[in-house]
C-alpha positions in Angstrom: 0.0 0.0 0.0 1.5 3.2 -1.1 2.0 6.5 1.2 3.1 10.0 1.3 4.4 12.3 2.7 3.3 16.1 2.9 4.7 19.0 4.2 2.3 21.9 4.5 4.7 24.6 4.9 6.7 23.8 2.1 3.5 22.7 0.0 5.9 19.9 -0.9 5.1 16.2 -1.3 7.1 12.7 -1.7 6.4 10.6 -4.4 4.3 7.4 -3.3 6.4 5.3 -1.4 5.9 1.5 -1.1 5.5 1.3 2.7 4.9 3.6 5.7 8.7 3.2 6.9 9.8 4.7 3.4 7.7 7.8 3.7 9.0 8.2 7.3 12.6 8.2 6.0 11.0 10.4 3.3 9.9 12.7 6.2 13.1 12.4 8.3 15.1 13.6 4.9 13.1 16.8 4.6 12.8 17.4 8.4 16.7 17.8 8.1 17.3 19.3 4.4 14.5 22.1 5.1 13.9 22.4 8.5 17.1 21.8 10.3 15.9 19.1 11.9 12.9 20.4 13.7 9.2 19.4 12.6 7.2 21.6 10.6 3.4 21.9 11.2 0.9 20.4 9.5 3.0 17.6 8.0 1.1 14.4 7.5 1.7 10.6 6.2 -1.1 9.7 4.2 -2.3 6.7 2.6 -2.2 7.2 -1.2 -5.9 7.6 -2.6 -7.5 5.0 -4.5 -4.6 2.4 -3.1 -5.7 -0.8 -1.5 -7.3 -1.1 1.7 -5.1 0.0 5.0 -4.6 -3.6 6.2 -5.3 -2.8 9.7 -9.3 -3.1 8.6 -8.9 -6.6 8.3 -9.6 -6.9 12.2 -12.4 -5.2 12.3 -13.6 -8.3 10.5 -11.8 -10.9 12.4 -13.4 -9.7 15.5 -16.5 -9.8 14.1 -16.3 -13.2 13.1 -14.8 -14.2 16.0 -18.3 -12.8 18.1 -20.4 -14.4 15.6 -18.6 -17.7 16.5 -19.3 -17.2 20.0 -22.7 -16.6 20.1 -23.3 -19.5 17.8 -21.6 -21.7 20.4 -23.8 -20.1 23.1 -26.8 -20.7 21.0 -25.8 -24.7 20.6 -25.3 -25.0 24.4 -28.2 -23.4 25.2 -30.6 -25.3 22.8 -28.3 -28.6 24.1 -29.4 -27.4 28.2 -33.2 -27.3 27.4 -33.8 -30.4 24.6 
């Protein structure tokens, strides 16, 4: 999944990098070439638009699943208690 970074200040942007690590480097190298170092305002990481979904989702569904299971066990015991 592809990210950028984006400075406000400067109005600047990276090009898409492949993971969040590589924007962060991307981040760190314009912190120090145009900044000094210190951290501008407004600067973001964002997920490129129209990019596959942020992975983290995926256990929104999981846990989900994993409730539905539960309560379809609870439903078979109870059922099991009173026939």
């Amino acid at each position: 999944m592809p990210y950028v970074y984006r400075c406000r200040t400067c109005r600047a942007a990276s090009r898409p990098q492949p993971t969040r690590a590589d924007a962060e480097a991307c981040r760190q190298q314009h912190r120090d070439d145009e900044h000094g170092g210190l951290v501008p305002a407004g600067e973001a990481i964002e997920r490129v638009p129209g990019s596959t979904r942020d992975p983290d989702g995926r256990y929104v569904d999981t846990r989900v699943l994993l409730i539905g299971l539960v309560l379809l066990i609870l439903a078979e015991a109870v059922v099991r208690l009173f026939t």
